[in-house]
N, C-alpha and C positions, 0 to 999 in steps of 0.2 A: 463656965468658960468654954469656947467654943477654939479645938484646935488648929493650926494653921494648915494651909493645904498650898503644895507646890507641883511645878510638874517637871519632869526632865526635857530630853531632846526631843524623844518619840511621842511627845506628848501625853505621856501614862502620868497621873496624877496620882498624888503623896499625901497620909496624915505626916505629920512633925509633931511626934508626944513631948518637948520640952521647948515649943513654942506655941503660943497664940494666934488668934486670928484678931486683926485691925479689922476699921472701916474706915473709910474717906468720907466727910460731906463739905466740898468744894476744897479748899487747898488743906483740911483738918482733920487731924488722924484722933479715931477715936474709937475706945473700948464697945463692940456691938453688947445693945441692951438683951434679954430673950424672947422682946416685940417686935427686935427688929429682923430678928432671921424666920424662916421656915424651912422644915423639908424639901430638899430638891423636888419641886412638882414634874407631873409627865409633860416630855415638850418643852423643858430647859433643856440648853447643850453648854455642857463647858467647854472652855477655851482655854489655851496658854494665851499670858500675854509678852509678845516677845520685846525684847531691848526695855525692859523695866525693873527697876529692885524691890523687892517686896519692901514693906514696915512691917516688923511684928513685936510682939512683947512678949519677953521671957518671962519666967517664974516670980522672977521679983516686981512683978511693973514696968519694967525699963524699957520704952521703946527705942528701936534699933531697926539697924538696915540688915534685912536676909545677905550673909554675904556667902554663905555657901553656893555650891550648885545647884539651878534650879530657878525655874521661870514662876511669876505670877500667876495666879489663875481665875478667871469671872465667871461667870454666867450667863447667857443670853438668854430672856426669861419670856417665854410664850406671851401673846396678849391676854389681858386679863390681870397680870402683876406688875405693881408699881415699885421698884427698889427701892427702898432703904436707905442703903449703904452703895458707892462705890469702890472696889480694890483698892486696898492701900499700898497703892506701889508709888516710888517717883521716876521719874527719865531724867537720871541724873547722867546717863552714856549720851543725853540729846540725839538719843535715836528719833528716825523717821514718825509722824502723825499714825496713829492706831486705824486700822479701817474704820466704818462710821457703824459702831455697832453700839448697846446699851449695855456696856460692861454692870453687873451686879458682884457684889463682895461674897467670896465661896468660904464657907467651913467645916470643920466635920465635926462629930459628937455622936456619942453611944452608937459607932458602927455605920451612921449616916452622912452623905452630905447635907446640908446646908445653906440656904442662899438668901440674902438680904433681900426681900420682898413681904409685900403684904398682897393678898389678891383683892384685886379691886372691883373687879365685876367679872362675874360667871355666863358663858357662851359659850352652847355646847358646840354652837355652830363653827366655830373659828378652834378647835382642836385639831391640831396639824394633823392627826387621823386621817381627816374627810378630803384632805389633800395629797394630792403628787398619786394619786392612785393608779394601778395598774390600765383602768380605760381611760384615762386620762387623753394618751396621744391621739387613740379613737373619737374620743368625743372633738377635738380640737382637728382633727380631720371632717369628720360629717358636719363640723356648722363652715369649715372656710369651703367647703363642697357644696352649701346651701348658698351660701354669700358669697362666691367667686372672685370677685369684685371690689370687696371691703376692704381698702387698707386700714382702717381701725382693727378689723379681726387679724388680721394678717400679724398686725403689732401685738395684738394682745395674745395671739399663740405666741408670739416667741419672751414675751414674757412669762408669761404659764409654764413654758416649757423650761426657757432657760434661767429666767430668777425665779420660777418657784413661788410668783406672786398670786396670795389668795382670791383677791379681787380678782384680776387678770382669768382666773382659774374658774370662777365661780360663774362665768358664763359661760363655757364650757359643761359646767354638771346642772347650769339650767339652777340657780335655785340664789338665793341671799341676796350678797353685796355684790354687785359687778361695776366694776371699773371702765368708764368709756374717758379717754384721752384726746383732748383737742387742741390744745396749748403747745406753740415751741418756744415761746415766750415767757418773761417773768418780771415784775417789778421789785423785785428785790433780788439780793444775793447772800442768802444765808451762807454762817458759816459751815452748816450741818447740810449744806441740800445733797441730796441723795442721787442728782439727776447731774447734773451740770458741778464740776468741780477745777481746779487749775490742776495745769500737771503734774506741777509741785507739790499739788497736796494729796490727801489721802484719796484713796478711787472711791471714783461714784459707784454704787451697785448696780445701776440701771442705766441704758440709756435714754434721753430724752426722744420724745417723735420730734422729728424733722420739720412736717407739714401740720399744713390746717386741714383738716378733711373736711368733706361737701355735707353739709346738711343733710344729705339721702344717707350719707354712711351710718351718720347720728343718729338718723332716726329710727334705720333699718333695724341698727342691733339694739336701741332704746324698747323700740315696742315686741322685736321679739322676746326679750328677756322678761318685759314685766309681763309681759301675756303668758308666757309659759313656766317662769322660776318662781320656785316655794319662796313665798316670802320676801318677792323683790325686793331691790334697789336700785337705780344706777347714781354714776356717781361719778359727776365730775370730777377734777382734783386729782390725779394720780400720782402717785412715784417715778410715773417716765413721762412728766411733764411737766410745765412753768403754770403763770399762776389761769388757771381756767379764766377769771374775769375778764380778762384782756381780749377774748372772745367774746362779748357778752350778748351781741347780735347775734350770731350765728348759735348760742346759746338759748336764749333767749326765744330764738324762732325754731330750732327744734323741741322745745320744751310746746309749744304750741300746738304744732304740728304731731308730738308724741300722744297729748292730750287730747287729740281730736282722733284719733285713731283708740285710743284704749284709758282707762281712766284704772286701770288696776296700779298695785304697787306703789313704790316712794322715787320720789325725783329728789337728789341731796346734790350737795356739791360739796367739794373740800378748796377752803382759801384762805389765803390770806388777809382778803374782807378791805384790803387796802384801795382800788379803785372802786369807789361808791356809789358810780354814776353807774357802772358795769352791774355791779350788786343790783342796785333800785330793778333797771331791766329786768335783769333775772325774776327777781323777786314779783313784779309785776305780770312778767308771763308765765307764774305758777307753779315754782319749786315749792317742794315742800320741807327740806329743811337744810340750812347750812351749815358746816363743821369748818370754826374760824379759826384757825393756828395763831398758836403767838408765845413767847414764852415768859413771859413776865406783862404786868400791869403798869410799869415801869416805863415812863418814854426811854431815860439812857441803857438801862439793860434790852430792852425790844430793841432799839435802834444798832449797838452795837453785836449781836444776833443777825438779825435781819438786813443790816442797810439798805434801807426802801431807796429804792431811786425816785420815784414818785409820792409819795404818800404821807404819812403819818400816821403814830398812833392814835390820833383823834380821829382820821380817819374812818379806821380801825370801828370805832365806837360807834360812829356816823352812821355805818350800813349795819350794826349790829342791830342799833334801834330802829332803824327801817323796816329790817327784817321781820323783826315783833313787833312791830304797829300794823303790817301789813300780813300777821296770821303763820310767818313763817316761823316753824321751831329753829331753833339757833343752841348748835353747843358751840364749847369751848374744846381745840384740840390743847390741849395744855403741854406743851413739851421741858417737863418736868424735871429738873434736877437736883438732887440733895444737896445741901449746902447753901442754895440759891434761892428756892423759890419756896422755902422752908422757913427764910428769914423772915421774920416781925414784919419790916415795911412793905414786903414784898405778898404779906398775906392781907395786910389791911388793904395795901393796893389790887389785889386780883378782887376782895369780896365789894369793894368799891366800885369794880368796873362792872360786876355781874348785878350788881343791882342796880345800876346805871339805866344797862342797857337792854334789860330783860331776857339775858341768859337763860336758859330751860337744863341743860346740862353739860356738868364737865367732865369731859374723857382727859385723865392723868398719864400721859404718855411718856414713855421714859424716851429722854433725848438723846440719841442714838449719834455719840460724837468723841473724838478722844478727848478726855476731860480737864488735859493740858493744855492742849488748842484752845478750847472754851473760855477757858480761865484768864488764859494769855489774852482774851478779847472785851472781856465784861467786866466792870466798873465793880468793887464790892457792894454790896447790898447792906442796906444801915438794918442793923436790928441784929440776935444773934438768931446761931439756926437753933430752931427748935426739934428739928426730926420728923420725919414720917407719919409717921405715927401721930402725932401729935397735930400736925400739918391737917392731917384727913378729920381728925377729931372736931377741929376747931371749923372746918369748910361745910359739916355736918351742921355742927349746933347754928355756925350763925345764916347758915341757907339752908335753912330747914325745906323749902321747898326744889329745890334743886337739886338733879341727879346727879349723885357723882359713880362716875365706872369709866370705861374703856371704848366702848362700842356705840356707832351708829345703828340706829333702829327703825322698823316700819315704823312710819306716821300714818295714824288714823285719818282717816282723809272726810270731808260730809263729801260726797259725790249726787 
């Protein structure tokens, strides 16, 4: 039995020895199994979560609503771990939307925390460590001094700086994944988008770019990073921008242009893979791999997620298969949630699309949203949930060849 954990005002968190700790998966309260917790890894942070009432079960079994003093409490779980379990709390005060973060269910046991995750794929590279470091300011000084001129870097210091984004960062220390932004646009309007939000709902973390930047901007910081970063990338797609394709020219002709200059490192994008005509482009002038979001295999659960204003999930499928007929690797960003995409029809439907469409791998991304909004948006799912655990088991055996983790990777390139 794993005990319940609560926090006060100041936010100092609590065991509770004559209560338990719940899980949530989608609107269902349930006893956590002990596959589905792990030791607080390094690089979780816990949270309160405010205007919520816990669910917990006492000694006898009986679940019940926390009504003493005392806030719920999650975990925000580094990349690399996929949750479990959700906090079982409900917003029965119809408090305000939670900001857009991947709440995990927190517990204690023999002296430890606790947190509903399994690790899904291990990257030493992406250890909050290697980030927010002391030369950080210096390094993001000496390259907008090199490039005076770039408003793409210009954006990407003040995300580096002020969200803290590792992409954004990572061209800065010259090395991995680096994020280049050229979208102020988007065909869709997710419920969850991180960038663009209404004012009535929860804040965006980021803000979107404004403009489209010149081709020289793109190019500039494309070939310096793969010519000088350990183990480039760049990579379309970012968190302070709508969906990259919608660009697919000016995409398309700096990927050309980048290629004829340096043939090192990986060219990726991150999208939503819904304009196909944009994708073929791309694809034709020499990416080497795309990262397609989506959260369900499902047209009514995608659809109400997403609402494409242009597109479909067939779509969707359309430029996946282009992608692999025409050599490009293709994952899956899977934006994962327990209770949902755990479900029966919901697993026959994702292992249908990946073998559809020639998927190479899936990154299991926890979807980073308050899980009452969500719920309030999406259709139930036929089948019941199975779990985590169970979920990954089953994604194993029947796509035996297909990666499942978290991270985008160099692609081998024949040059």
């Amino acid at each position: 039995m794993f005990n319940f954990v609560y926090a006060d005002e100041k936010g100092n968190a609590y065991e509770h020895n004559d209560l338990y700790a719940l899980g949530r998966m989608g609107n269902i309260f349930v006893e956590p199994t002990e596959e589905e917790f792990i030791p607080l890894p390094d690089g979780a942070t816990l949270t309160m979560i405010p205007g919520r009432t816990a669910v917990v079960m006492d000694k006898k079994g009986k679940f019940l609503k926390y009504q003493d003093a005392g806030y719920p409490v999650g975990a925000l779980l580094p990349q690399g771990f996929t949750r479990t379990l959700l906090p079982a709390f409900i917003n029965d005060r119809k408090s305000k939307p939670l900001p857009l973060f991947g709440y995990a269910a927190v517990a204690f046991k023999r002296g430890k925390f606790y947190v509903a995750a399994k690790a899904t794929d291990i990257d030493e590279k992406w250890n909050p460590k290697h980030f927010n470091t002391v030369q950080l300011k210096k390094n993001v000084q000496e390259l907008i001094n090199q490039f005076p001129e770039n408003r793409i870097l210009k954006q990407l210091s003040h995300c580096a700086l002020e969200y803290s984004c590792f992409t954004a960062q990572n061209i800065f220390y010259k090395r991995w994944e680096g994020g280049i932004p050229v979208s102020p646009v988007c065909n869709a309007q997710c419920i969850g988008c991180i960038s663009l939000q209404p004012s009535e709902c929860c804040p965006s973390p980021q803000n979107r770019i404004d403009y489209v930047p010149k081709i020289e901007e793109i190019v500039e910081i494309g070939v310096h990073h793969l010519n000088n970063g350990m183990e480039a990338i760049i990579s379309f797609g970012q968190g302070c921008e709508g969906e990259p394709s919608l660009q697919s020219d000016l995409i398309a002709q700096a990927i050309l242009k980048i290629r004829a200059k340096t043939s090192k490192g990986t060219i990726n994008m991150n999208t939503n893979a819904g304009y196909t005509k944009g994708i073929e482009k791309i694809c034709l002038a020499g990416i080497d791999s795309l990262r397609v979001s989506l959260n369900s295999a499902n047209p009514q659960i995608y659809n109400a997620y997403y609402h494409p204003k242009s597109y479909s999930l067939q779509n969707v499928k359309e430029s996946l298969k282009f992608a692999s007929a025409n050599g490009v690797y293709t994952y899956l960003n899977l934006l994962f949630f327990p209770g949902i995409n755990d479900c029966e029809d919901e697993i026959i439907a994702l292992i249908n699309l990946v073998k559809e469409t020639g998927v190479k791998a899936i990154q299991v991304r926890n979807l980073n949203i308050d899980p009452d909004v969500l719920l309030a948006e999406l259709p139930v799912p036929k089948g019941n949930p199975l779990g985590v655990p169970a979920f990954l088991d089953i994604l194993a055996e029947e796509l035996p060849r297909v990666e499942i983790g978290n991270y985008t990777k160099p692609i081998k390139r024949n040059v």
